[in-house]
N, CA, C and O of each residue as an XYZ file, in Angstrom:
908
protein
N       0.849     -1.193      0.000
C       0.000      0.000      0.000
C       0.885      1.244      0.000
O       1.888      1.428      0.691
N       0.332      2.072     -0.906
C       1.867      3.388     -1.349
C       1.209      4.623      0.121
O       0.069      4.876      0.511
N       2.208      4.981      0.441
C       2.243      6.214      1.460
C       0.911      7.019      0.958
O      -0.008      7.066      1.775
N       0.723      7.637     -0.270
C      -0.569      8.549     -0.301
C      -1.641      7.715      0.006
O      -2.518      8.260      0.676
N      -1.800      6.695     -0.255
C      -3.021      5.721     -0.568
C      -3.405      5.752      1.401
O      -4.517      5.934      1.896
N      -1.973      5.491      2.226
C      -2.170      5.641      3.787
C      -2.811      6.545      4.424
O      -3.586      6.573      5.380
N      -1.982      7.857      3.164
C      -2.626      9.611      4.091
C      -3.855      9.699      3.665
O      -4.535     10.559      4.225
N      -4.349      9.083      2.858
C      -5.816      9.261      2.249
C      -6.926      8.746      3.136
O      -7.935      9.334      3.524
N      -6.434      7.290      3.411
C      -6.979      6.521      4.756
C      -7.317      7.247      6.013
O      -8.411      7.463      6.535
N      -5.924      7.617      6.423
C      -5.886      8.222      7.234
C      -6.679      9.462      7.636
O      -7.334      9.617      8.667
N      -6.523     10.188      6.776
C      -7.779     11.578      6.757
C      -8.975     11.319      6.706
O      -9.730     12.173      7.172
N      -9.698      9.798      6.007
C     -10.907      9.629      6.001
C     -11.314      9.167      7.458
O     -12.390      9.095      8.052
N      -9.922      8.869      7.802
C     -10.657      8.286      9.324
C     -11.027      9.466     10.244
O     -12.113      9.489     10.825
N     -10.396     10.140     10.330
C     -10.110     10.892     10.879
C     -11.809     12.125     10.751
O     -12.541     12.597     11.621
N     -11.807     12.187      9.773
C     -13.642     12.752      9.076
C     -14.582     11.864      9.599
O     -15.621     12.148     10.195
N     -14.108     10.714      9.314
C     -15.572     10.026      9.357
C     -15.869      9.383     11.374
O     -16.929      8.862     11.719
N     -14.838      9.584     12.221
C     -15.358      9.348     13.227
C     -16.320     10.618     14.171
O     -17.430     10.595     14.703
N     -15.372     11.538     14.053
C     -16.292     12.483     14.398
C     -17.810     12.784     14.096
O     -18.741     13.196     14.787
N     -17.668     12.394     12.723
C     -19.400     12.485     11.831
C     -20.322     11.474     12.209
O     -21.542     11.601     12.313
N     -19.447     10.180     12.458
C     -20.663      9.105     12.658
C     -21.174      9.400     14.006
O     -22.352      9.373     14.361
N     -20.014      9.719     14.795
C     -20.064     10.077     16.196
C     -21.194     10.987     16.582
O     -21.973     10.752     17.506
N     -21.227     12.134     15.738
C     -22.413     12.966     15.717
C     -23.715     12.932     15.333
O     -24.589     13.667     15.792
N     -23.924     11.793     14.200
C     -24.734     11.744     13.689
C     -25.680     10.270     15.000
O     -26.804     10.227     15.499
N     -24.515      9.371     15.069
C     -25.287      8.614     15.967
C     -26.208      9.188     17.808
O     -27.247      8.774     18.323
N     -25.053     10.405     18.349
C     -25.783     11.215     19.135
C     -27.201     11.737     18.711
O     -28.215     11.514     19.373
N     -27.179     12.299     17.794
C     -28.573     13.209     17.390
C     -29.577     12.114     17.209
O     -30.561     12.476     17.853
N     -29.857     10.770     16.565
C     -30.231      9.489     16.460
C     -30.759      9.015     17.863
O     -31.924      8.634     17.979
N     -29.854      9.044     18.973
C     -30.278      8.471     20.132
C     -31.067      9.806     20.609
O     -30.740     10.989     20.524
N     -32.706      8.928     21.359
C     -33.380      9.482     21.997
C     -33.120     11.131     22.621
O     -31.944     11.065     22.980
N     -33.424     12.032     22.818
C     -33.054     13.233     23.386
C     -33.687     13.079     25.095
O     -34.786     12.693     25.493
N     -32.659     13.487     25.729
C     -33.077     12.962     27.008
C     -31.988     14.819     27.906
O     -30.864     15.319     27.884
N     -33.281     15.071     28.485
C     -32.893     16.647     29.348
C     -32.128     16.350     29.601
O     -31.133     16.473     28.886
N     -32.086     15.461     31.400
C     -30.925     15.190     32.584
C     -31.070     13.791     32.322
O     -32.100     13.159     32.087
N     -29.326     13.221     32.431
C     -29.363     12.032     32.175
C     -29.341     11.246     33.958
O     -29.051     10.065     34.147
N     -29.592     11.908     34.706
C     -29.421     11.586     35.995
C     -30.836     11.469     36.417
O     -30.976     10.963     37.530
N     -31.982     11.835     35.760
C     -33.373     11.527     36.381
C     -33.676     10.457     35.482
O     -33.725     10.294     34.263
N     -33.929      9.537     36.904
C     -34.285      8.275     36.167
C     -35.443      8.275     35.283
O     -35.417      7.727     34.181
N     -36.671      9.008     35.851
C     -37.987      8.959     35.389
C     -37.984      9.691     34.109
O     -39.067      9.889     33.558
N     -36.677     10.201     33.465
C     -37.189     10.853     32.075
C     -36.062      9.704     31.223
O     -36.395      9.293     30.112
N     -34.864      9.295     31.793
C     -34.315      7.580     31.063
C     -35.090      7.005     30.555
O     -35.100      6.763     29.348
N     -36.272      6.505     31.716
C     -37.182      5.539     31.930
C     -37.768      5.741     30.744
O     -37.442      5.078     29.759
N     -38.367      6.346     30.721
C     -39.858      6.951     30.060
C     -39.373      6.776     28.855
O     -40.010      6.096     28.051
N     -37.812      7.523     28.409
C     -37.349      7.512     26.604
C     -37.013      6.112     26.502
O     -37.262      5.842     25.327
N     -36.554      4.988     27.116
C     -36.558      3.748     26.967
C     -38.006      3.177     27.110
O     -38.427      2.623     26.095
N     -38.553      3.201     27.816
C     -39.997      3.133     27.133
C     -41.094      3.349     25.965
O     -42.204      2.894     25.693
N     -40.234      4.242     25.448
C     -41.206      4.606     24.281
C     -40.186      4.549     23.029
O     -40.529      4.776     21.869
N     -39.014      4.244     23.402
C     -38.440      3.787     22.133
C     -37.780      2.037     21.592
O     -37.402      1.588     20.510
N     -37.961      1.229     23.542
C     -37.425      0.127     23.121
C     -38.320     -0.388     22.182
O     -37.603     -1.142     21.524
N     -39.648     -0.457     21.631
C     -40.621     -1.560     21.142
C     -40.264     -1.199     19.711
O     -40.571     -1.995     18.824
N     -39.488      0.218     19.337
C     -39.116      0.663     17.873
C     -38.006     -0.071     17.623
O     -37.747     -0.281     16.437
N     -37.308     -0.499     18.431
C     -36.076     -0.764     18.764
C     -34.429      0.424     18.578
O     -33.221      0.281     18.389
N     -35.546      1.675     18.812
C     -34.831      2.653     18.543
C     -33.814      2.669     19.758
O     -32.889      3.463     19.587
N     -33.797      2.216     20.519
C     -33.246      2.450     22.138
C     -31.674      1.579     21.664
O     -30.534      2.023     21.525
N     -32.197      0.284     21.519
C     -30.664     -0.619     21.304
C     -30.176     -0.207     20.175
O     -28.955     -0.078     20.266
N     -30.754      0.165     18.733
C     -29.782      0.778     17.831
C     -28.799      1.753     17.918
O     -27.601      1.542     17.732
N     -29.319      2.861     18.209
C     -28.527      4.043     18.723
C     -27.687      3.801     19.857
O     -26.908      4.736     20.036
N     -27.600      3.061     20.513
C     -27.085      2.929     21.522
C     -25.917      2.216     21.082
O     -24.835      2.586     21.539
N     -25.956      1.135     20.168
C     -24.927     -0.062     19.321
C     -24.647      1.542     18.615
O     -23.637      2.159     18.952
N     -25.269      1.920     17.984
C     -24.040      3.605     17.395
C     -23.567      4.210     17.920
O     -22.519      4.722     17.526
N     -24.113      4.464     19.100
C     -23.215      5.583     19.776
C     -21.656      4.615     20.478
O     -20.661      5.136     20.982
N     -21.801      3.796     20.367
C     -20.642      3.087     20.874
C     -19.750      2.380     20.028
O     -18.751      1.840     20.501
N     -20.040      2.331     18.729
C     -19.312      2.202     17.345
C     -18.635      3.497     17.192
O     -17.405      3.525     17.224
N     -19.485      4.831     16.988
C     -18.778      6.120     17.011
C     -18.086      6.624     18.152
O     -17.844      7.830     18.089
N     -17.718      6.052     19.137
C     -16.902      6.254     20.051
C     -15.981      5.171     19.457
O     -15.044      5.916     19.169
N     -15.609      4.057     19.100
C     -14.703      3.487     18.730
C     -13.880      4.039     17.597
O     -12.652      3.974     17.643
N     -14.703      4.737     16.282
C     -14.088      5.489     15.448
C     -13.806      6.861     15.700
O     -12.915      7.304     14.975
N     -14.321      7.706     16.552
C     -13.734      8.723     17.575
C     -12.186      8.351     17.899
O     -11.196      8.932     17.455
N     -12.212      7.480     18.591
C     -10.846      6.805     19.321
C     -10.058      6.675     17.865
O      -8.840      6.840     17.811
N     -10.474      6.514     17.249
C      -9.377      5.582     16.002
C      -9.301      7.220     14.968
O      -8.570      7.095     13.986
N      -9.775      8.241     15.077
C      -9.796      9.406     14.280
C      -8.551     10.205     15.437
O      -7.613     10.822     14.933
N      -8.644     10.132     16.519
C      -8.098     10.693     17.409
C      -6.530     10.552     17.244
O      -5.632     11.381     17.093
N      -6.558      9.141     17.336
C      -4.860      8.306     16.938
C      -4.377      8.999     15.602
O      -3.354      9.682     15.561
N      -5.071      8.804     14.677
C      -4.457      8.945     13.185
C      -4.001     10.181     13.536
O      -2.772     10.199     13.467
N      -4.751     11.856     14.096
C      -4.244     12.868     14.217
C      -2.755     12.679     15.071
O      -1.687     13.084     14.613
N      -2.853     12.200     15.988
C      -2.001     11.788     17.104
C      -0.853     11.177     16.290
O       0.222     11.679     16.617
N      -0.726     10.017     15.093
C       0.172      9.160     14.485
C       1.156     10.952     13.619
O       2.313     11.374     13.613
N      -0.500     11.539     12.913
C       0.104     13.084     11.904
C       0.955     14.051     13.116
O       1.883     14.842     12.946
N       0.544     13.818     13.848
C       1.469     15.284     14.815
C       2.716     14.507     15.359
O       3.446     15.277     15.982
N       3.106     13.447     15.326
C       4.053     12.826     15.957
C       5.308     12.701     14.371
O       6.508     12.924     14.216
N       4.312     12.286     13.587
C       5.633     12.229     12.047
C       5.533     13.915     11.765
O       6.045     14.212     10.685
N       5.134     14.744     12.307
C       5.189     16.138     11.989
C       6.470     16.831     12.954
O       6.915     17.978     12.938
N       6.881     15.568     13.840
C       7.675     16.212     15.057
C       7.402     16.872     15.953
O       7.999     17.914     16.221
N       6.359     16.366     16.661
C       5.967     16.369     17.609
C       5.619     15.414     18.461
O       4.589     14.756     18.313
N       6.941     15.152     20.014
C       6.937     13.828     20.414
C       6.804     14.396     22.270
O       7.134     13.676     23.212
N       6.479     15.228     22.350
C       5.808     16.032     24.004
C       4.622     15.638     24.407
O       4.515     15.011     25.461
N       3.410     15.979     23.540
C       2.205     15.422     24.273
C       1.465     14.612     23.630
O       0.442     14.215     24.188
N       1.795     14.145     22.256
C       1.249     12.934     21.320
C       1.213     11.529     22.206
O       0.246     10.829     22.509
N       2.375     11.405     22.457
C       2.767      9.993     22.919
C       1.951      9.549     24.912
O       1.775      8.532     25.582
N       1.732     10.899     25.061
C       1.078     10.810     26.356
C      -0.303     10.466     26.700
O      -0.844     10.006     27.705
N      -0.892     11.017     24.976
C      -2.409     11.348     25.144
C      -2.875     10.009     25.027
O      -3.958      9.897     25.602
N      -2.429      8.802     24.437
C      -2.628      7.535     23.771
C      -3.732      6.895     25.033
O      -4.942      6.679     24.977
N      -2.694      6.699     26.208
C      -3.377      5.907     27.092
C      -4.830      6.428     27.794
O      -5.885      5.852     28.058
N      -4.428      7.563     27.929
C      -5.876      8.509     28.126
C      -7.023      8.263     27.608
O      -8.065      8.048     28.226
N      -6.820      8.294     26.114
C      -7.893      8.393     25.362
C      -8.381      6.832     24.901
O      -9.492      6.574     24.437
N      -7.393      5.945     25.114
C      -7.603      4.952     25.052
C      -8.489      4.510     25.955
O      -9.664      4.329     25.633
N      -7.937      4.229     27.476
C      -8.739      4.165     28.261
C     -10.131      4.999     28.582
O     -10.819      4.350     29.371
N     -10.630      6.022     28.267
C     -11.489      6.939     28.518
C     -12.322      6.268     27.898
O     -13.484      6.077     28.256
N     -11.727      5.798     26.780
C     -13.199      5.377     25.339
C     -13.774      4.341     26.017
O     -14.963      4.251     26.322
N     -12.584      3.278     26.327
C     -13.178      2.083     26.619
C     -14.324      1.942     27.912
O     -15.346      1.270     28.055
N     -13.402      3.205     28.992
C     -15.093      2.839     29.716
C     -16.166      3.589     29.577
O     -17.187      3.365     30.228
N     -16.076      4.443     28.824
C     -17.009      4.827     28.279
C     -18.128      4.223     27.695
O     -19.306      4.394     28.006
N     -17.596      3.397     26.695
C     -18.452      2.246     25.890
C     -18.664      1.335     26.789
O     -19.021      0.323     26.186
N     -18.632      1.121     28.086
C     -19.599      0.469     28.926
C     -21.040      0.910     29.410
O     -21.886      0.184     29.931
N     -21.142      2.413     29.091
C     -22.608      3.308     29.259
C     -23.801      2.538     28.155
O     -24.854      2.000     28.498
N     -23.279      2.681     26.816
C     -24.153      2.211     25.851
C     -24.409      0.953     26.285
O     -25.551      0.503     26.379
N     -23.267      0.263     26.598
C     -23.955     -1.165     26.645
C     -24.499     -1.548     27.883
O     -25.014     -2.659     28.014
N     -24.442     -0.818     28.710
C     -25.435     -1.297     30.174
C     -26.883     -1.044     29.638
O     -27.865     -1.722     29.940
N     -26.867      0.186     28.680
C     -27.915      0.687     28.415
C     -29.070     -0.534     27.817
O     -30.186     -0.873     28.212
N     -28.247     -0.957     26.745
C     -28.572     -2.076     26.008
C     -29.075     -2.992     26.469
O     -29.939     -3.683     25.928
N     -28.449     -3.183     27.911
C     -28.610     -4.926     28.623
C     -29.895     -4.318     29.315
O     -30.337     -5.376     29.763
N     -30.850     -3.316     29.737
C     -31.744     -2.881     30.043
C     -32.844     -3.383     29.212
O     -34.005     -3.449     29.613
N     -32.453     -3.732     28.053
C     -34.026     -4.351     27.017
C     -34.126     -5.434     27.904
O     -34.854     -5.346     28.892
N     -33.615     -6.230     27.714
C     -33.689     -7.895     28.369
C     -34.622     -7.491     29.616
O     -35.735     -7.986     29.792
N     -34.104     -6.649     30.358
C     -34.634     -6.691     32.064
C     -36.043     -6.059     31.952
O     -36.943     -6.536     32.645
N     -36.379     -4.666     30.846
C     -37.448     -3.968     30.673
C     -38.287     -4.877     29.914
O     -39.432     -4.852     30.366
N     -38.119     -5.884     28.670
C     -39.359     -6.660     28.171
C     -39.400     -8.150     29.550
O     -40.142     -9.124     29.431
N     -38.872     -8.035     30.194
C     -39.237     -9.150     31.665
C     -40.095     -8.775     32.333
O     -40.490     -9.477     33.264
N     -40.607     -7.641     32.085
C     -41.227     -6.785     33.263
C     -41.149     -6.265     34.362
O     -42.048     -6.064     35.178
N     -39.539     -5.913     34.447
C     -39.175     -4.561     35.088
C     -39.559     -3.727     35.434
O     -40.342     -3.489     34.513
N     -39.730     -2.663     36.359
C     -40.047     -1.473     36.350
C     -38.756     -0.573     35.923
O     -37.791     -0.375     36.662
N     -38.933      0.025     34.376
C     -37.964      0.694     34.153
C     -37.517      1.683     34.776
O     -36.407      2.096     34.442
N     -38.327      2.427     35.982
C     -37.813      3.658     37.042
C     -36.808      2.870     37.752
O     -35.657      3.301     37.818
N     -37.091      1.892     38.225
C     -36.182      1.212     38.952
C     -35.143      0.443     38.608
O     -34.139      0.358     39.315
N     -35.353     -0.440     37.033
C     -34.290     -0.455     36.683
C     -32.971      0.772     36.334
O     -31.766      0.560     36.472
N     -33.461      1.759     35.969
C     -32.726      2.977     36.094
C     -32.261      3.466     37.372
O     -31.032      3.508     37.429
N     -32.809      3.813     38.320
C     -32.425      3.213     39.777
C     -31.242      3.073     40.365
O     -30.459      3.779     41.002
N     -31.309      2.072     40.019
C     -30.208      0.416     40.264
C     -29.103      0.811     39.447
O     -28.049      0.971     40.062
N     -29.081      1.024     38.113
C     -28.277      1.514     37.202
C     -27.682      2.408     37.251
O     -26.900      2.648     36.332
N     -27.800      3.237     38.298
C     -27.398      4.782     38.070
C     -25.601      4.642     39.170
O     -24.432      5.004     39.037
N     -26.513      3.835     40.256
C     -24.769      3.237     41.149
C     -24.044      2.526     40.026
O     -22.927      2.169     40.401
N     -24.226      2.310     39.184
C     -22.788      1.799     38.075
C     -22.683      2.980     37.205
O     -21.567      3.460     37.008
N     -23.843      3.557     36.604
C     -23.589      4.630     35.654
C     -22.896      5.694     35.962
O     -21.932      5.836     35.211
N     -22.986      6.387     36.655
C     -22.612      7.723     37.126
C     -21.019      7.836     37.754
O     -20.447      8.918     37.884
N     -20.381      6.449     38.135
C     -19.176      6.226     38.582
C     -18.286      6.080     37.234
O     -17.088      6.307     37.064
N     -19.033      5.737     36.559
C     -18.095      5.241     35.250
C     -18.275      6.304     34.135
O     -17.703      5.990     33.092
N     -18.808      7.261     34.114
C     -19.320      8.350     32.964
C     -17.852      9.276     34.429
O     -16.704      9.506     34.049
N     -18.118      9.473     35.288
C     -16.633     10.452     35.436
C     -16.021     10.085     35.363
O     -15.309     10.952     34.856
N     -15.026      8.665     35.514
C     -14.239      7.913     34.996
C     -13.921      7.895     34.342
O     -12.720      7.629     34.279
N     -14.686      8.167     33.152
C     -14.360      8.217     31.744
C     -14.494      9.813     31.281
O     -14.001     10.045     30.178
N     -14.930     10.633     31.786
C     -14.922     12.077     31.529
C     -13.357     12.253     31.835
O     -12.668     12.588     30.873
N     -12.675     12.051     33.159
C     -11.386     12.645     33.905
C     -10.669     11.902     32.640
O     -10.124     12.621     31.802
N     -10.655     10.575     32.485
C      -9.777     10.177     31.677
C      -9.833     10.388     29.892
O      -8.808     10.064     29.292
N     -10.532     10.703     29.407
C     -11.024     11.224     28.127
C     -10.348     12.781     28.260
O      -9.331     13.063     27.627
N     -10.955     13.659     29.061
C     -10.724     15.451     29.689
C      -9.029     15.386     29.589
O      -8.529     16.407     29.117
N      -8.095     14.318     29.973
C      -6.763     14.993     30.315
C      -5.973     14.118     28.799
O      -4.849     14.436     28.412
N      -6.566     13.343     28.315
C      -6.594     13.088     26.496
C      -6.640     13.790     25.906
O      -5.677     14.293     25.326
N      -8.028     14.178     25.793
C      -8.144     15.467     24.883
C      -7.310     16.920     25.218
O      -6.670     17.577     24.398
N      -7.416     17.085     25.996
C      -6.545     18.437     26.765
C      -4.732     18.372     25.773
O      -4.187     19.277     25.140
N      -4.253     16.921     26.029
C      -3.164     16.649     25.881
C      -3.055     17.072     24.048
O      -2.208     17.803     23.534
N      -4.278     16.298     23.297
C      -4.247     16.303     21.985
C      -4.034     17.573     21.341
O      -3.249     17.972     20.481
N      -5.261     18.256     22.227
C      -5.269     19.722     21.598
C      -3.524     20.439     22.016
O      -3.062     21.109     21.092
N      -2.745     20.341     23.106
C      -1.718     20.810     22.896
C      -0.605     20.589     22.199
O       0.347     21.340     21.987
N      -0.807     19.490     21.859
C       0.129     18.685     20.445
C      -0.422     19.786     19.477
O       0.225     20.675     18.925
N      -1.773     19.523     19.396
C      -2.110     20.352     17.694
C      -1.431     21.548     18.320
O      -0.237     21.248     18.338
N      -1.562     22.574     18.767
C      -1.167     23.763     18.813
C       0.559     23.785     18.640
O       1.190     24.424     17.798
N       1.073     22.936     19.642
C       2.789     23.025     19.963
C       3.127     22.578     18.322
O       4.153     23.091     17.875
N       2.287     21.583     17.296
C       3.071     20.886     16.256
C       3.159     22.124     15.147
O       3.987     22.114     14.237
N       2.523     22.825     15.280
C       2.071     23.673     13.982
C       1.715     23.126     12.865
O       2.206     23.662     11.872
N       0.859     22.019     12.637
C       0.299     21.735     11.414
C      -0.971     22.467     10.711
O      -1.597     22.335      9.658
N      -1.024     23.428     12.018
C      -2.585     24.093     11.739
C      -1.851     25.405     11.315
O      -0.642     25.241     11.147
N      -2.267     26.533     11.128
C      -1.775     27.868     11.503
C      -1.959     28.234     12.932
O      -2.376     27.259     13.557
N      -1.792     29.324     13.697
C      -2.264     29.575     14.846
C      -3.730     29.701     15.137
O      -4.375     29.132     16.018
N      -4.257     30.823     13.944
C      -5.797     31.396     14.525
C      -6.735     29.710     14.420
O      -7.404     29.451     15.420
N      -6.748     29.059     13.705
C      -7.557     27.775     13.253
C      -6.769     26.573     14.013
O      -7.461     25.556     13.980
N      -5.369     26.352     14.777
C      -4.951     25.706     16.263
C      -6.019     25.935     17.511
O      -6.674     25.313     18.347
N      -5.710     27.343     17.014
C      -6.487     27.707     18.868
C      -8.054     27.278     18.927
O      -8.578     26.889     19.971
N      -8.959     27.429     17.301
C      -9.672     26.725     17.203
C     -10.446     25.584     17.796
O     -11.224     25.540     18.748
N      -9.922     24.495     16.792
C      -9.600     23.701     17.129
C      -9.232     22.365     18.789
O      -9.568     21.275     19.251
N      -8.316     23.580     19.035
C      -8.213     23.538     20.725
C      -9.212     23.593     21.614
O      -9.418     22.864     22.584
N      -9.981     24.759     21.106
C     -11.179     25.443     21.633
C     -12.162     24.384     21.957
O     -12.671     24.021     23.017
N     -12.293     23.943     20.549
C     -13.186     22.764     20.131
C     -13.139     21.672     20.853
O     -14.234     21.302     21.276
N     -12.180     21.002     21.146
C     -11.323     20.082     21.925
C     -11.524     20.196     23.516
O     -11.505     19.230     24.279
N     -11.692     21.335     23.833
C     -11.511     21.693     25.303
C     -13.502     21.751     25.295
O     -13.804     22.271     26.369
N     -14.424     21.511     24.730
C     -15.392     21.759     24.684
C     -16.012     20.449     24.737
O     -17.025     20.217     25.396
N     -15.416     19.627     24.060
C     -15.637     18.234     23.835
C     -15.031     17.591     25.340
O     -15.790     16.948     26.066
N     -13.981     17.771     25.617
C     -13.505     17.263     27.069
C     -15.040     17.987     28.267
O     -15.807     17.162     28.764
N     -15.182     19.058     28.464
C     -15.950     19.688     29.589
C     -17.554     18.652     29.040
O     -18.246     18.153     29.927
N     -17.919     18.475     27.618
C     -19.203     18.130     27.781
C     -19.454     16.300     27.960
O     -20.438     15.597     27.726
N     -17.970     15.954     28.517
C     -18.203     14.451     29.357
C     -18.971     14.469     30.774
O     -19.632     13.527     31.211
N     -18.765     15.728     31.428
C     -18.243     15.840     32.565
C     -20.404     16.266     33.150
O     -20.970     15.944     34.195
N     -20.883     16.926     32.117
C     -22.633     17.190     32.284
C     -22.922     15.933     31.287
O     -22.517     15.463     30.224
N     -24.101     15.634     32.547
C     -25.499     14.225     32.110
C     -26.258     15.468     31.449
O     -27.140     16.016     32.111
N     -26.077     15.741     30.696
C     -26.998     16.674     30.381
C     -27.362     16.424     28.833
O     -26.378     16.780     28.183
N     -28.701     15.808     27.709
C     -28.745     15.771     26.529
C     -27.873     16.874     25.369
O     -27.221     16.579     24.367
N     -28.138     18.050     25.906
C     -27.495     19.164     24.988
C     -26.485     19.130     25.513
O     -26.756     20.312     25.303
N     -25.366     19.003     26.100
C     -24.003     19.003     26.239
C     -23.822     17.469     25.468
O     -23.019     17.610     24.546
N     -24.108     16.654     25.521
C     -23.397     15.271     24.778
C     -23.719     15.816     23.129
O     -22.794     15.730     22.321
N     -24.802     16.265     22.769
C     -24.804     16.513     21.692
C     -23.557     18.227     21.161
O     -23.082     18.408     20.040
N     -23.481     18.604     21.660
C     -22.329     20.284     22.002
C     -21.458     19.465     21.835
O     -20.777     19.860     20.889
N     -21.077     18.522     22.222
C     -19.746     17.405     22.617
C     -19.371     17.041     21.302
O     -18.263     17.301     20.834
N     -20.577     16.241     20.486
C     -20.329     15.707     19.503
C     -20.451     16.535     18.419
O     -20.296     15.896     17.378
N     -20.724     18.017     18.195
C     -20.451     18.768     17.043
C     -18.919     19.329     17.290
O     -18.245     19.587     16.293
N     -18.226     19.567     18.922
C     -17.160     20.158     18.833
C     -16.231     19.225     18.367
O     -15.144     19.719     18.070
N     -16.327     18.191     18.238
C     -15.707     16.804     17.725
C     -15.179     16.946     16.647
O     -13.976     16.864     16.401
N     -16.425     17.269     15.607
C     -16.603     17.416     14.153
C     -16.028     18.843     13.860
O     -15.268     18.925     12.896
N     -16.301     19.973     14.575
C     -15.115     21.258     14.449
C     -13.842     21.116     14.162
O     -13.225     21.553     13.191
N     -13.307     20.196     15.457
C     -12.182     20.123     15.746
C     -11.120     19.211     14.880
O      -9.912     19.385     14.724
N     -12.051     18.101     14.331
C     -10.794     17.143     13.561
C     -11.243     17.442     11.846
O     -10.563     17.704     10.854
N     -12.340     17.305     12.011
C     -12.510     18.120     10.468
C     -11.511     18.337      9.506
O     -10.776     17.738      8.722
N     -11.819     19.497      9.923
C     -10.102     20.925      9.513
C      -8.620     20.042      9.274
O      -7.740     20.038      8.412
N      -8.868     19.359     10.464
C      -7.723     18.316      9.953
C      -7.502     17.919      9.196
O      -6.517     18.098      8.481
N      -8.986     16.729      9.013
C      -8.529     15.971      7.908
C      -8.480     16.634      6.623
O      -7.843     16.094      5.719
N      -9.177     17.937      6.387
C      -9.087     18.115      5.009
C      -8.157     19.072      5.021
O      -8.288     19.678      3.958
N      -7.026     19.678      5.836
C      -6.211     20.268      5.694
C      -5.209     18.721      5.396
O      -4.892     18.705      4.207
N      -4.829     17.853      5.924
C      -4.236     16.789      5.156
C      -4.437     15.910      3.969
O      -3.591     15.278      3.337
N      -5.832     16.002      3.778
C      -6.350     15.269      2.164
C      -5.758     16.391      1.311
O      -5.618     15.956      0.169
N      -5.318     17.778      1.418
C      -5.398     18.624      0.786
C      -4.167     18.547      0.001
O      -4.008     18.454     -1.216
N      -2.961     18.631      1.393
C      -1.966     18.283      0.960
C      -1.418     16.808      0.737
O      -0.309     16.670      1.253
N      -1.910     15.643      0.090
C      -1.582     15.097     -0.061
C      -0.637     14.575     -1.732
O       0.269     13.814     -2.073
N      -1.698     15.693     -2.418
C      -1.471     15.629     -3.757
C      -0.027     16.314     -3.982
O       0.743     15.885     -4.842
N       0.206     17.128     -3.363
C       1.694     17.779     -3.432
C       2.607     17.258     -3.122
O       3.644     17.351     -3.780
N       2.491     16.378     -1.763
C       3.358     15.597     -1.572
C       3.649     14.280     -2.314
O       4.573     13.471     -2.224
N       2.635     14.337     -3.014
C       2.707     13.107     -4.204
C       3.940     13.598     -5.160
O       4.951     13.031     -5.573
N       3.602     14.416     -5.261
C       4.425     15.206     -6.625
C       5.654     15.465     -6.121
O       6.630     15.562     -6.866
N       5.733     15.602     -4.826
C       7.350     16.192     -4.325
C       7.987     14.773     -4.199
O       9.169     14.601     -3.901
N       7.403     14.118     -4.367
C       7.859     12.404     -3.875
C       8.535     12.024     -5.170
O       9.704     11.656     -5.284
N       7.498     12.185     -6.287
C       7.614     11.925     -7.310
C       9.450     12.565     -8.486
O      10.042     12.289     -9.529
N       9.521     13.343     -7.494
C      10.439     13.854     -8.398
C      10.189     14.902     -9.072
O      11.082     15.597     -9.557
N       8.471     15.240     -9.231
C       8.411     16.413    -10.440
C       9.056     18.224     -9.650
O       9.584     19.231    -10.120
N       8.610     17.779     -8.301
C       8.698     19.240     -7.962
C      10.011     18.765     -7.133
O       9.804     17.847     -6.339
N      11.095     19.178     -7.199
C      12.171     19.606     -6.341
C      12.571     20.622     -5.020
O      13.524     20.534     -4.246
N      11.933     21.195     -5.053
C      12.339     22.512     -3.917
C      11.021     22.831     -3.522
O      10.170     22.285     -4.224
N      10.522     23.662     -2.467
C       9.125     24.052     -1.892
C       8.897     24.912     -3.148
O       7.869     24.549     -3.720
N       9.619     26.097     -3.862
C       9.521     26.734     -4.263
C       8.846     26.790     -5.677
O       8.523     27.733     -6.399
N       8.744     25.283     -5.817
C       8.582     24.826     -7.485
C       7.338     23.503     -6.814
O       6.910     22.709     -7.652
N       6.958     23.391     -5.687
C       6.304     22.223     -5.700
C       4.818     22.578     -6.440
O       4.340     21.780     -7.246
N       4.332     23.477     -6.194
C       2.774     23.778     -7.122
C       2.949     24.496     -8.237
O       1.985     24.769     -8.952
């Protein structure tokens, strides 16, 4: 597989986690406070029989896996850009953050089984909330000092310019704070600053890829002659 054919990959990943990521948020149920059971309840109620409840839920935890894997590729670009300070730090962070993270969706999930038994879904929510709520900051603190880390790579690497770094950053630092609120409109705030933030990326690297084709190639020799 030739090097452009990689950066091409690479940038699509990098697009397409944030997007699915967002698109699968807006998909799942809209829910005010994710801490009152009786409004959980109620949107799992009226969406498990669509089976809207377990779909979105299997998405939102796919787009956290390609989140994670859009995150790296930037992380792999700022590290061959020379930048080896906070790339190499952010890995485990964000690694770990995702993963318990993606234990939310799927508790969520294992709630059909218990709600078509005849559960009381207030109470299964309840019960749920002593596992939920320990593991959503868990995964906020450890996601929050990931992302924090990422965004200072982008800024320290200069692959961005400054005004569209700080951006970016911005974006990043927006996405870390909206782990931290159960709140419907902050997870969704979360998942557009996502799509702000790596975006720009990727198509500031699909962009240049074609040049570097050509500088590879031999046709262009010097910066000065590469376009």
């Amino acid at each position: 597989m030739s090097k452009e054919l990689m950066d091409r990959i690479r940038a699509g990943t990098i697009a397409l986690g944030p997007l699915f990521l967002m698109a699968a948020m807006f998909y799942h149920p809209y829910i005010a406070d994710l801490t009152d059971e009786s409004q959980v309840a109620g949107a799992m109620s009226t969406h498990v029989r669509t089976a809207r409840w377990g779909l979105s839920h299997l998405a939102v935890a796919a787009g956290l896996g390609l989140l994670l894997l859009a995150m790296l590729a930037v992380l792999t670009h700022l590290r061959e850009a020379g930048e080896h300070r906070w790339s190499p730090v952010a890995v485990p962070f964000l690694v770990m953050g995702t993963i318990v993270f993606t234990f939310l969706p799927a508790m969520e999930i294992a709630m059909i089984a218990a709600f078509n038994a005849g559960t009381d879904p207030v109470v299964l929510q309840a019960n749920l909330s002593t596992w939920f709520l320990p593991l959503m900051v868990t995964s906020a603190v450890l996601s929050g000092v990931g992302t924090v880390l990422l965004a200072a790579g982008i800024v320290r690497s200069g692959v961005l310019a400054v005004p569209q770094a700080r951006i970016v950053a911005g974006a990043l630092a927006v996405l870390a704070v909206s782990r931290f609120v159960p709140q419907g409109r902050a997870l969704y705030a979360g998942a557009v600053a996502a799509v702000v933030a790596l975006v720009p990326i990727a198509v500031r690297m699909w962009n240049e890829i074609p040049a570097a084709g050509r500088t590879r190639s031999g046709i262009a020799t010097s910066p000065g002659t590469a376009r």
